[in-house]
PDB file of N, CA, C and O in Angstrom:
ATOM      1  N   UNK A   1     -19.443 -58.803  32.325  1.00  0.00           N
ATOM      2  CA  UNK A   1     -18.121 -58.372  32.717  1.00  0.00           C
ATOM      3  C   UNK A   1     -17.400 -57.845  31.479  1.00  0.00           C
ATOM      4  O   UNK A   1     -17.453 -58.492  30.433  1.00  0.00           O
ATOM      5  N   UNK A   2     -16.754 -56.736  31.554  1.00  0.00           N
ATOM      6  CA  UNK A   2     -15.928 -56.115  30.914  1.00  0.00           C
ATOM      7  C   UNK A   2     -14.628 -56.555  30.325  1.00  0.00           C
ATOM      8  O   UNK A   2     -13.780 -56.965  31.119  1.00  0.00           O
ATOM      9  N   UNK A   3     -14.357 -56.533  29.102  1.00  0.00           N
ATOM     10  CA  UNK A   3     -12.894 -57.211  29.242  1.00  0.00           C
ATOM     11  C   UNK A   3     -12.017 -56.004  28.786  1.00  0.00           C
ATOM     12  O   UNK A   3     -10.902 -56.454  28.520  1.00  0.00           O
ATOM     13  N   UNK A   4     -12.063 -54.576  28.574  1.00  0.00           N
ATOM     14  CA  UNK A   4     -11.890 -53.489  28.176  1.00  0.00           C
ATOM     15  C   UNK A   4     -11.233 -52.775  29.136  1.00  0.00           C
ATOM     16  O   UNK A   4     -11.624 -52.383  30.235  1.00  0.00           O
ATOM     17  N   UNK A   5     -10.096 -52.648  28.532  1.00  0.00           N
ATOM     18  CA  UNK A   5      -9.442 -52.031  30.400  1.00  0.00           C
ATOM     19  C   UNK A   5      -9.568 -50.291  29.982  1.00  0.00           C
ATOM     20  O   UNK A   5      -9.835 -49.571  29.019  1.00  0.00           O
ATOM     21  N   UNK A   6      -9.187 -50.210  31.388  1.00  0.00           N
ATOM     22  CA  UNK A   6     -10.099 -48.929  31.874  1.00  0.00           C
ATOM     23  C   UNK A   6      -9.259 -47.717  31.105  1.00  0.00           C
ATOM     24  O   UNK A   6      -8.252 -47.857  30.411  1.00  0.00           O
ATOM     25  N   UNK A   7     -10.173 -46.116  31.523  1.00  0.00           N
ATOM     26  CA  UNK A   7      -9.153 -44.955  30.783  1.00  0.00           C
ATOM     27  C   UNK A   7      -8.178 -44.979  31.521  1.00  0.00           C
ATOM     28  O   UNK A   7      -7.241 -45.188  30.751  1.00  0.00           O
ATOM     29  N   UNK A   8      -7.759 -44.895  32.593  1.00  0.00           N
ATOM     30  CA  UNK A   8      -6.945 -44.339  33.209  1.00  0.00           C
ATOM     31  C   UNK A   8      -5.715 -45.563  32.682  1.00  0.00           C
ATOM     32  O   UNK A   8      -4.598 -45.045  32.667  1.00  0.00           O
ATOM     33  N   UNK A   9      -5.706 -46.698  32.357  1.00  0.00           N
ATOM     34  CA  UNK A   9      -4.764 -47.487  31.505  1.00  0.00           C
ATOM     35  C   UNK A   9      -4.735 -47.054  30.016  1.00  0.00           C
ATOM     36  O   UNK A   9      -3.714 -47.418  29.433  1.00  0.00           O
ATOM     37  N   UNK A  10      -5.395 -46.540  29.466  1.00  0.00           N
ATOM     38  CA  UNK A  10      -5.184 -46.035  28.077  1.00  0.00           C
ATOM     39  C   UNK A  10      -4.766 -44.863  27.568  1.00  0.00           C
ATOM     40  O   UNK A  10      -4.546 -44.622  26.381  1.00  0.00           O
ATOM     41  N   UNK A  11      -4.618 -43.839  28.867  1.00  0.00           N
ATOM     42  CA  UNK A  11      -4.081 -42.862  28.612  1.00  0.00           C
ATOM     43  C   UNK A  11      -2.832 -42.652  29.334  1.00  0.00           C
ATOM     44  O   UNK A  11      -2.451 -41.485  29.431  1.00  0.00           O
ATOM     45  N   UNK A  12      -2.088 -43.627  29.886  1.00  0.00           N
ATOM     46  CA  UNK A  12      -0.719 -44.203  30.255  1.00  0.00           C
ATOM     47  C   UNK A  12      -1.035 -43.874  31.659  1.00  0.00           C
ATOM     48  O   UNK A  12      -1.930 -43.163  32.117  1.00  0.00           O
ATOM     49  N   UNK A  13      -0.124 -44.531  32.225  1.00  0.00           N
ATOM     50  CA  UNK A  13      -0.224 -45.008  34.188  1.00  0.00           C
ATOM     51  C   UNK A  13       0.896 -43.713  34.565  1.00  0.00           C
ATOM     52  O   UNK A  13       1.853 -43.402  33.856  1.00  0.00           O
ATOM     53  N   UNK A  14       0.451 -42.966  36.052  1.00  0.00           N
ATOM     54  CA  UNK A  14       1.326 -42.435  36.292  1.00  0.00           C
ATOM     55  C   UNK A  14       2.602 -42.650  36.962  1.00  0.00           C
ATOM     56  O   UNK A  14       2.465 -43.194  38.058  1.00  0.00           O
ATOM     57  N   UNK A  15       3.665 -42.414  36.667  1.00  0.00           N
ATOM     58  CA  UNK A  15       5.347 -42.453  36.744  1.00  0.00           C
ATOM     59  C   UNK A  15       4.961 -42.987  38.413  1.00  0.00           C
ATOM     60  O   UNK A  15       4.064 -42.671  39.196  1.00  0.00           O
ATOM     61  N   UNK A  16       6.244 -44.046  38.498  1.00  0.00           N
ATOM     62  CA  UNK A  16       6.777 -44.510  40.051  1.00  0.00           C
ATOM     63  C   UNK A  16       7.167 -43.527  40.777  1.00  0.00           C
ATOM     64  O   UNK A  16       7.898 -42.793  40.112  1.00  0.00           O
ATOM     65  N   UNK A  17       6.998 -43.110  41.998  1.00  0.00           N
ATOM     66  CA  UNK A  17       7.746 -41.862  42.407  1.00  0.00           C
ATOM     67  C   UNK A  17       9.273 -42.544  42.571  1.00  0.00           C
ATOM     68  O   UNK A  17      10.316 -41.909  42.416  1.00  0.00           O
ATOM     69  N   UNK A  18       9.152 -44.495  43.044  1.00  0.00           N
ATOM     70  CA  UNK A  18      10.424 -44.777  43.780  1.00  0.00           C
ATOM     71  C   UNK A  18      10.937 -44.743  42.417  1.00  0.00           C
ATOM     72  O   UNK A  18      11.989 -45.311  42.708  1.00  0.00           O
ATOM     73  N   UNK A  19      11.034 -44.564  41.322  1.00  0.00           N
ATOM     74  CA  UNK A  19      11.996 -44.777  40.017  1.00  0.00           C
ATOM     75  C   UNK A  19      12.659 -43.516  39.656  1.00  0.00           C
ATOM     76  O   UNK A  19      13.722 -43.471  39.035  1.00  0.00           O
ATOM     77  N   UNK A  20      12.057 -42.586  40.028  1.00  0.00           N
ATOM     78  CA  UNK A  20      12.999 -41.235  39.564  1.00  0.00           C
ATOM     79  C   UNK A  20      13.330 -40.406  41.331  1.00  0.00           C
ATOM     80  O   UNK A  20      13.832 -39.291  41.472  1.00  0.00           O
ATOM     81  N   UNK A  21      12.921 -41.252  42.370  1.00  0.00           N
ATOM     82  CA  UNK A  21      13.297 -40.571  43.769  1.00  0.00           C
ATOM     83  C   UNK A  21      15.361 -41.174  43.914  1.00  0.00           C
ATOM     84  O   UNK A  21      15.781 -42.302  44.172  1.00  0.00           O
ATOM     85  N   UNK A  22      16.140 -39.934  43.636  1.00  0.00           N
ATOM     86  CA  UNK A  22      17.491 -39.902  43.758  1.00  0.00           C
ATOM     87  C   UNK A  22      17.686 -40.711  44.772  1.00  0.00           C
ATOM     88  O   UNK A  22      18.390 -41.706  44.596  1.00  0.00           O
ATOM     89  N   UNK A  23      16.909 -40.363  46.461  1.00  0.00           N
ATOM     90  CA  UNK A  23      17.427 -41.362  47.371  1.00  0.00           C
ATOM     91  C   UNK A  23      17.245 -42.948  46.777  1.00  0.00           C
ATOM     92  O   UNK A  23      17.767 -43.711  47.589  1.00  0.00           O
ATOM     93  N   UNK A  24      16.698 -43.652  45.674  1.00  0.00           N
ATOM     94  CA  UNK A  24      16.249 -45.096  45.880  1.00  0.00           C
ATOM     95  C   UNK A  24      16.866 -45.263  44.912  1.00  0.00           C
ATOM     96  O   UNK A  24      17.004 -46.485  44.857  1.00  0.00           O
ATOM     97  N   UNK A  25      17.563 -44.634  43.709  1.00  0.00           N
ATOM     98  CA  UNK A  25      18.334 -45.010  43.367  1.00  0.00           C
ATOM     99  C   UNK A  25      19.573 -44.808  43.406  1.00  0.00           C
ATOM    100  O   UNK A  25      20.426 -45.134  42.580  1.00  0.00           O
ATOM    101  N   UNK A  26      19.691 -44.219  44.455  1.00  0.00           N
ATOM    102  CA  UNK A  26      21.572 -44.147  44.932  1.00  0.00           C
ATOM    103  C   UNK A  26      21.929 -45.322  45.280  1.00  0.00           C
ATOM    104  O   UNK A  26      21.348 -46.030  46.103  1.00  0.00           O
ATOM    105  N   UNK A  27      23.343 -45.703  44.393  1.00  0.00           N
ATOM    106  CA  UNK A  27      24.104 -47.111  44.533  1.00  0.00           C
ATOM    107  C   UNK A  27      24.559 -47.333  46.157  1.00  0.00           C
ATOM    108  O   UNK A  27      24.857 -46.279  46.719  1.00  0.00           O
ATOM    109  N   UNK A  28      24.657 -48.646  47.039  1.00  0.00           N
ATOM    110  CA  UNK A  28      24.834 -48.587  47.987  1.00  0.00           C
ATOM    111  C   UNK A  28      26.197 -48.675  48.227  1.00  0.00           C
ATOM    112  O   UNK A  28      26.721 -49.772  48.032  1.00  0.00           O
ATOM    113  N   UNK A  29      26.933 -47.681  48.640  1.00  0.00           N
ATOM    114  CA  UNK A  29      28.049 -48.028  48.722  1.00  0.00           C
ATOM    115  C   UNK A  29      29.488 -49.316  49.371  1.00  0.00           C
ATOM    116  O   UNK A  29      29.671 -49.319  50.588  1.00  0.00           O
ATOM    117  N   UNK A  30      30.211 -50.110  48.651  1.00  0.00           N
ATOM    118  CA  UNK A  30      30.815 -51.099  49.535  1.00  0.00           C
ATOM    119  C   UNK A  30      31.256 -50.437  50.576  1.00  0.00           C
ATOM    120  O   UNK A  30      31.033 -49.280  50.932  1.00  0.00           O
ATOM    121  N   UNK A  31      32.392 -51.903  51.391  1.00  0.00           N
ATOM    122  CA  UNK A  31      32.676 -51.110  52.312  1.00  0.00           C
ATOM    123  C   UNK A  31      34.031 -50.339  52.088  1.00  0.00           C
ATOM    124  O   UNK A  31      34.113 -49.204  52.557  1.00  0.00           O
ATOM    125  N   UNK A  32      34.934 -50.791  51.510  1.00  0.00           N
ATOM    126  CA  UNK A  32      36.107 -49.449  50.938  1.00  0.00           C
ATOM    127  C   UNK A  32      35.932 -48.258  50.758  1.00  0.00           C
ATOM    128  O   UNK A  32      36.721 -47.337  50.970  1.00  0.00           O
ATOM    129  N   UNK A  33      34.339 -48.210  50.147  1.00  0.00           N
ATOM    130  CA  UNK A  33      33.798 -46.814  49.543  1.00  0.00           C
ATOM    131  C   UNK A  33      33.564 -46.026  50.371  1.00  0.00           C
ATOM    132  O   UNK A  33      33.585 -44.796  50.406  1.00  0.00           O
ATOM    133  N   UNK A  34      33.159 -47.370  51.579  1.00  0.00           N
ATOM    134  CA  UNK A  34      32.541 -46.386  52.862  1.00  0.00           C
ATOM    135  C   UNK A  34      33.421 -45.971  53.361  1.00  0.00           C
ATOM    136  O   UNK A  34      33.298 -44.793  53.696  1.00  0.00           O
ATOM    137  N   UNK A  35      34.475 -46.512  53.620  1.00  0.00           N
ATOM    138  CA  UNK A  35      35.936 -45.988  54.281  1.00  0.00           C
ATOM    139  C   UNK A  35      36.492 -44.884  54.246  1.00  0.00           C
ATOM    140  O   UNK A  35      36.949 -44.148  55.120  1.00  0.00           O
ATOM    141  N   UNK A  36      36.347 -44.769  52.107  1.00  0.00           N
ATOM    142  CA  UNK A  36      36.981 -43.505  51.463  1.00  0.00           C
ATOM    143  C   UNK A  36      36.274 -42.336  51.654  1.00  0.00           C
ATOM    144  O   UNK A  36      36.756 -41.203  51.658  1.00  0.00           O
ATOM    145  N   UNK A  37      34.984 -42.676  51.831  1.00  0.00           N
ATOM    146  CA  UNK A  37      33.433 -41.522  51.937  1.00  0.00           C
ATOM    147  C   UNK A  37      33.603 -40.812  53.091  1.00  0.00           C
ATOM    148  O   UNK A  37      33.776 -39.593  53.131  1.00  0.00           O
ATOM    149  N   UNK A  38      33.546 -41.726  54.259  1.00  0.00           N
ATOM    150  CA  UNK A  38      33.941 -41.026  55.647  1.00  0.00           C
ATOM    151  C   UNK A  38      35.182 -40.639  56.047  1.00  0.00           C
ATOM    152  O   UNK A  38      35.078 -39.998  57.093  1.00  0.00           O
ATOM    153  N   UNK A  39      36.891 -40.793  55.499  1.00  0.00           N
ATOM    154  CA  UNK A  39      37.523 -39.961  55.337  1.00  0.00           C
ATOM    155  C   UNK A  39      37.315 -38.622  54.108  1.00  0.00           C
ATOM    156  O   UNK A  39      38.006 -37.608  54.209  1.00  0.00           O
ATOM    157  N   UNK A  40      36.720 -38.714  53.451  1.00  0.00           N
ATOM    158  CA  UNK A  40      36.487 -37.504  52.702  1.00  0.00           C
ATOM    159  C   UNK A  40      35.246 -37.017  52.193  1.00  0.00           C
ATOM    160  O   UNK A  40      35.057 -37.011  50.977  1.00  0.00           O
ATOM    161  N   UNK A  41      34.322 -36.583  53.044  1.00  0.00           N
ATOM    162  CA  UNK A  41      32.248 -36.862  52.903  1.00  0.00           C
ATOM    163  C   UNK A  41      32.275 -36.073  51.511  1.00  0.00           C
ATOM    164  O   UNK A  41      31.207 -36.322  50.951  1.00  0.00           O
ATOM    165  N   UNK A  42      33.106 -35.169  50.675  1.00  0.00           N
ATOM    166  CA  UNK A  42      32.425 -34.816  49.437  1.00  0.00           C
ATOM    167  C   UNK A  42      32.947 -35.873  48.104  1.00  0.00           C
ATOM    168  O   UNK A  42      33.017 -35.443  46.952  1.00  0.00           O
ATOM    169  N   UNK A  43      33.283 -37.264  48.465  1.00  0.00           N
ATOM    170  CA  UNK A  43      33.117 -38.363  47.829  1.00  0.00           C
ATOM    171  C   UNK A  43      31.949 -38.956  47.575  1.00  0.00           C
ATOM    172  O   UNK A  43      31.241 -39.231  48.545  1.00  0.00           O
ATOM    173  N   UNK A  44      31.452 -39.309  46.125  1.00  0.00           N
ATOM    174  CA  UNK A  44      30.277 -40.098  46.372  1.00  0.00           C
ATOM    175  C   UNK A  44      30.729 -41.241  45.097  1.00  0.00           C
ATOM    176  O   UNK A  44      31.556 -41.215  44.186  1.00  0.00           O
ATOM    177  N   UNK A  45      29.851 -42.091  45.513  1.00  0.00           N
ATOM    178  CA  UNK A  45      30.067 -43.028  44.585  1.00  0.00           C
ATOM    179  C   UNK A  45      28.786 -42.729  42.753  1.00  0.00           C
ATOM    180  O   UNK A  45      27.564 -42.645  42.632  1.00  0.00           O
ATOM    181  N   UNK A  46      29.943 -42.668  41.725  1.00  0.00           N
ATOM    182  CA  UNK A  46      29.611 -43.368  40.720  1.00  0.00           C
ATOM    183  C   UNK A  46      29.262 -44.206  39.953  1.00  0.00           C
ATOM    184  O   UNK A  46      30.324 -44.685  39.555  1.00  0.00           O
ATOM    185  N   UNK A  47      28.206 -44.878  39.313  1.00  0.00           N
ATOM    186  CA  UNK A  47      27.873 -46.168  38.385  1.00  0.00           C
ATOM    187  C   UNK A  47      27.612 -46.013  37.153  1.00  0.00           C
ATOM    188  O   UNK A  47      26.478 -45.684  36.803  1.00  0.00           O
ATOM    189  N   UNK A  48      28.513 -46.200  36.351  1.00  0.00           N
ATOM    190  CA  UNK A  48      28.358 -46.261  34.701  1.00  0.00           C
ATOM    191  C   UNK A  48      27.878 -47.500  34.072  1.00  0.00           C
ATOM    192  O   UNK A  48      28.224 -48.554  34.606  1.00  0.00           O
ATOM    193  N   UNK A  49      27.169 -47.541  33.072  1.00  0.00           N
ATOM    194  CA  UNK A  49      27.339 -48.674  32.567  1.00  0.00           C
ATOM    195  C   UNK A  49      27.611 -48.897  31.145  1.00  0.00           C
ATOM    196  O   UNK A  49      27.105 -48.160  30.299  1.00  0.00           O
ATOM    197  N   UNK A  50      28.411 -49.913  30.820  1.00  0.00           N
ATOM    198  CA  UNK A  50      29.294 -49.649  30.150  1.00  0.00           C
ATOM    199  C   UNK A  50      28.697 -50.420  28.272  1.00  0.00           C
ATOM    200  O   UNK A  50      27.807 -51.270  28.313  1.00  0.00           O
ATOM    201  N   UNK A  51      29.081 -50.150  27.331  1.00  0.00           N
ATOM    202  CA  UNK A  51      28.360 -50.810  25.961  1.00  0.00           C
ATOM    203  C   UNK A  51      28.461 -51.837  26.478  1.00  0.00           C
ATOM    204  O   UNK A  51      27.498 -51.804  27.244  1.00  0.00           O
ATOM    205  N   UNK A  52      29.130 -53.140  26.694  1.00  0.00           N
ATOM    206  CA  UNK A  52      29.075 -54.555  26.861  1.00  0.00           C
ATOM    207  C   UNK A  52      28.165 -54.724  27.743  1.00  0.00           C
ATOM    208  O   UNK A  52      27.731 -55.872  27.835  1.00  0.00           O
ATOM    209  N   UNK A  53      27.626 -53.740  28.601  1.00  0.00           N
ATOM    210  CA  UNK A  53      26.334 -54.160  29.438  1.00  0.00           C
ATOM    211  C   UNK A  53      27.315 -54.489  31.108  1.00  0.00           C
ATOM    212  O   UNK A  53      26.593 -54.943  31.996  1.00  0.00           O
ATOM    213  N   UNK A  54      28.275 -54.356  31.357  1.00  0.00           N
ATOM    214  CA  UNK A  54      28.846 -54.332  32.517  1.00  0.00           C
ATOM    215  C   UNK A  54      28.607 -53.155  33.332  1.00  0.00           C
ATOM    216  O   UNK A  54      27.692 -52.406  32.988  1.00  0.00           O
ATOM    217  N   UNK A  55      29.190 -52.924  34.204  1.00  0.00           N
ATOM    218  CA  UNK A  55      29.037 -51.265  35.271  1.00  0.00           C
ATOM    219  C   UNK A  55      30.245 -51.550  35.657  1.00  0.00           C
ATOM    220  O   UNK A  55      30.913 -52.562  35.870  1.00  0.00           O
ATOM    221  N   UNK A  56      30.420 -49.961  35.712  1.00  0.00           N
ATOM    222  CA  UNK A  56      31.795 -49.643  36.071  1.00  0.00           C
ATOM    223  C   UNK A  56      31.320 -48.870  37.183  1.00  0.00           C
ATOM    224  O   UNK A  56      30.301 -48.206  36.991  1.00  0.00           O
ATOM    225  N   UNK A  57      32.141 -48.816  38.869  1.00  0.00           N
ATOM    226  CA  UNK A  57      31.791 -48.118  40.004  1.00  0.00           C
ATOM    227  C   UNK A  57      33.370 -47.086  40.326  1.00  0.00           C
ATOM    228  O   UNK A  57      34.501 -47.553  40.193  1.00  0.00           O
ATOM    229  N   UNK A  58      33.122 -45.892  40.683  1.00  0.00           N
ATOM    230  CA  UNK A  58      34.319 -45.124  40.663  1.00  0.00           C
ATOM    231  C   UNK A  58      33.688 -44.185  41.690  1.00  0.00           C
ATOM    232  O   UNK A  58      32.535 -43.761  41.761  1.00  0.00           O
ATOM    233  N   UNK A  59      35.104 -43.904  42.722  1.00  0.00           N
ATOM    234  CA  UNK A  59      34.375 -42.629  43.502  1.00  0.00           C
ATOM    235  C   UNK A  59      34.696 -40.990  42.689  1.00  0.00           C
ATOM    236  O   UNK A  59      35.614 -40.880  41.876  1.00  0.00           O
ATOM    237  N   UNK A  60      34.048 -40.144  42.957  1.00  0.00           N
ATOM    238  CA  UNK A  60      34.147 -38.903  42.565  1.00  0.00           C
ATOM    239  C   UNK A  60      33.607 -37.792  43.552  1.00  0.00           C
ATOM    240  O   UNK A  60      32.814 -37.808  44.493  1.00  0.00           O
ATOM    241  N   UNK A  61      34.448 -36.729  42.879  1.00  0.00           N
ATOM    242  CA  UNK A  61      34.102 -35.363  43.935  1.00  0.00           C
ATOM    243  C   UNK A  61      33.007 -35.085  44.017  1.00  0.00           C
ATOM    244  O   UNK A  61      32.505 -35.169  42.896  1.00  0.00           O
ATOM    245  N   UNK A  62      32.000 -34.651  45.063  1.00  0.00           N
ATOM    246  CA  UNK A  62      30.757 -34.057  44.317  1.00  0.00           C
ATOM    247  C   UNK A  62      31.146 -32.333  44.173  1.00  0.00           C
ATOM    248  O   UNK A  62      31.917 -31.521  44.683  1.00  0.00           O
ATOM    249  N   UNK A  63      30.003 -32.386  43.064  1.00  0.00           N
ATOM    250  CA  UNK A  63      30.136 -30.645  42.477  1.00  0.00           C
ATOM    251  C   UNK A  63      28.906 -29.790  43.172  1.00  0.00           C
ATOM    252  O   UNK A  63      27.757 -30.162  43.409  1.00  0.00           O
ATOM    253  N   UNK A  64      29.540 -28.519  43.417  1.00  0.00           N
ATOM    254  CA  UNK A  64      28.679 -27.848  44.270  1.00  0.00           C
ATOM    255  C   UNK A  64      27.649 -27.121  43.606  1.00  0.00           C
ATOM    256  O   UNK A  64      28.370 -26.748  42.682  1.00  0.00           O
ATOM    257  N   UNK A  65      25.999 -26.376  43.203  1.00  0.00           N
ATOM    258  CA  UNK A  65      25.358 -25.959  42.386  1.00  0.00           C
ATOM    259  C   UNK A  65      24.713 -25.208  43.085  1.00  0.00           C
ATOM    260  O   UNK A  65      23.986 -25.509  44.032  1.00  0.00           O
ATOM    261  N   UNK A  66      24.991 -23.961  42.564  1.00  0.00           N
ATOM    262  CA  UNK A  66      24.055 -22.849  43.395  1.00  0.00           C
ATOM    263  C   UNK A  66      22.221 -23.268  43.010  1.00  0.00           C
ATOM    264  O   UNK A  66      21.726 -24.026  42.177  1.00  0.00           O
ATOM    265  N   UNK A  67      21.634 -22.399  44.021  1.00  0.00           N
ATOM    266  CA  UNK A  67      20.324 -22.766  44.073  1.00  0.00           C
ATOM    267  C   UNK A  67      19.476 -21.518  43.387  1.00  0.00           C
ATOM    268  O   UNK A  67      19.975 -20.436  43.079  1.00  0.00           O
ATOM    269  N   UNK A  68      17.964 -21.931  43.196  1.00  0.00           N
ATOM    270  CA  UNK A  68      17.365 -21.227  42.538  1.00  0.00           C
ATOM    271  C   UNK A  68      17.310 -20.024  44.297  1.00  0.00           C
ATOM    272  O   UNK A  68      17.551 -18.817  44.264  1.00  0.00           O
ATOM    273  N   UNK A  69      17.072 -20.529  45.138  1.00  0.00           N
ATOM    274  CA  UNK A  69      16.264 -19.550  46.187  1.00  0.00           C
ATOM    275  C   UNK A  69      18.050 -18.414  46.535  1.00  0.00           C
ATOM    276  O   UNK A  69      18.107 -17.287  47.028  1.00  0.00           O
ATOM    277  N   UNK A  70      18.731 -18.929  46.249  1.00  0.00           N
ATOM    278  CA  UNK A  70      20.010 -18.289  46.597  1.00  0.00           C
ATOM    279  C   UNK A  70      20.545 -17.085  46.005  1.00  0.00           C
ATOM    280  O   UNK A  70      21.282 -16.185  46.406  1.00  0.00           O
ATOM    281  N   UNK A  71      19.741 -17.438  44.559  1.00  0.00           N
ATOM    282  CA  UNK A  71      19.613 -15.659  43.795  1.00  0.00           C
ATOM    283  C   UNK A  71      18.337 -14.941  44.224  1.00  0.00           C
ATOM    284  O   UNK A  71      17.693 -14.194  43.487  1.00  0.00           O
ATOM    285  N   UNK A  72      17.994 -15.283  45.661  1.00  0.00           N
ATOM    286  CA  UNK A  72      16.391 -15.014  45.733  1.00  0.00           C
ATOM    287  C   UNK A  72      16.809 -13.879  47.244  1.00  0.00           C
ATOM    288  O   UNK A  72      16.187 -12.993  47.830  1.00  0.00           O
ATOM    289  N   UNK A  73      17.944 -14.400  47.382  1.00  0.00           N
ATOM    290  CA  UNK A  73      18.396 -14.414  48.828  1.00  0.00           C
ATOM    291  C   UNK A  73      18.286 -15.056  50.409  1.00  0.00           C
ATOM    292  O   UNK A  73      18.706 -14.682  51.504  1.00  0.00           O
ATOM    293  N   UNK A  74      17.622 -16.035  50.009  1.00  0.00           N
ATOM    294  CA  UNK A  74      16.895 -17.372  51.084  1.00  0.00           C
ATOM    295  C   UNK A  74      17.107 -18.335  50.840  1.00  0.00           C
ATOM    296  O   UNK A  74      17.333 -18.678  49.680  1.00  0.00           O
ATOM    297  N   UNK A  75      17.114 -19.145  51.851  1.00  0.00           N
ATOM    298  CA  UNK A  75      17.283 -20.948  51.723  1.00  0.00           C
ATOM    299  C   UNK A  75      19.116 -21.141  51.038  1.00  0.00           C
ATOM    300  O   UNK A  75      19.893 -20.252  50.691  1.00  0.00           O
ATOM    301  N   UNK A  76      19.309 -22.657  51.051  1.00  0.00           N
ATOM    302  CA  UNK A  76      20.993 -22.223  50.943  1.00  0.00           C
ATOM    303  C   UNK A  76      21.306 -22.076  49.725  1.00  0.00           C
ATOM    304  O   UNK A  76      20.613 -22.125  48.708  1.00  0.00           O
ATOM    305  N   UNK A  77      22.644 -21.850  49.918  1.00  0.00           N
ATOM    306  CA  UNK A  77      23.636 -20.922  48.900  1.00  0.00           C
ATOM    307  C   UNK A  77      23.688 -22.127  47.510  1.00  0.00           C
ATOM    308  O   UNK A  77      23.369 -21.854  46.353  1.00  0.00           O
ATOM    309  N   UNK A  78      24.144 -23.391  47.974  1.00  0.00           N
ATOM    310  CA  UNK A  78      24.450 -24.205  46.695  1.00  0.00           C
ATOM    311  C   UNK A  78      23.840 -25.830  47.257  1.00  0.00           C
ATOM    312  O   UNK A  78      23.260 -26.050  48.320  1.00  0.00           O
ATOM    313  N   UNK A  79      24.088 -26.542  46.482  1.00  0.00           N
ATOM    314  CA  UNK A  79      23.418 -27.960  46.748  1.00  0.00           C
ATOM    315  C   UNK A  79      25.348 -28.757  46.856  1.00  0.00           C
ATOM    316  O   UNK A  79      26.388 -28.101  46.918  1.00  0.00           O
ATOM    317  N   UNK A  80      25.220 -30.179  46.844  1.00  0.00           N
ATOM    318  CA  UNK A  80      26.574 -30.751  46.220  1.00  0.00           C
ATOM    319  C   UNK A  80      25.743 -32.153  45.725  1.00  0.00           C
ATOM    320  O   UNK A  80      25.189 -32.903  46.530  1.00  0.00           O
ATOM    321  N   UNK A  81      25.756 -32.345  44.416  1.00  0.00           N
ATOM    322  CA  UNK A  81      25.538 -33.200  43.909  1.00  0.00           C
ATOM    323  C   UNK A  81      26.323 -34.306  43.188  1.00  0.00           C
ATOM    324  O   UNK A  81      27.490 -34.087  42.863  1.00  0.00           O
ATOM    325  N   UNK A  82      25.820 -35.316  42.961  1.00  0.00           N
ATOM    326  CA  UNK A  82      27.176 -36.435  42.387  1.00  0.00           C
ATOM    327  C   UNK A  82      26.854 -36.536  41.178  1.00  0.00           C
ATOM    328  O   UNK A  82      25.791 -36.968  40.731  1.00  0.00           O
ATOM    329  N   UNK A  83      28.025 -36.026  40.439  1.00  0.00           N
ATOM    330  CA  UNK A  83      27.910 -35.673  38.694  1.00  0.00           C
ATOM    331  C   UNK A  83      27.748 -37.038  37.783  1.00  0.00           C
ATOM    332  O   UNK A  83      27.656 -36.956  36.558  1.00  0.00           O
TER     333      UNK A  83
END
């Protein structure tokens, strides 16, 4: 038996998809947030975290970003993302 771990561990493991997939790490919003969200849907919630190692949660506008296919003339015009 081998005690030698394998290549595919020595030439580093590939990336989580759930760690960089935006939906799984979007903060879940309370329920105030939810309140404020569904009176105004281009609210999203913010999470900072702060030097002392705390988080700070704040709602914000989202910003609108044109798309690559939109200077293409297809698919839509802009995205709205939470800055």
């Amino acid at each position: 038996m081998s005690l030698t771990p394998d290549d595919k561990v020595m030439q580093g493991t590939p990336k989580n998809a759930a760690l960089t997939d935006p939906r799984s790490n979007t903060p879940k919003p309370t329920f105030e947030e939810r309140i404020a969200i569904g009176m105004d849907p281009d609210l999203c919630v913010k999470v900072e975290r702060l030097p002392d190692g705390s988080t700070r949660r704040s709602l914000v506008r989202r910003v609108r970003i044109p798309t690559l296919a939109a200077t293409q003339g297809v698919g839509a015009a802009s995205v709205a993302v939470c800055p």
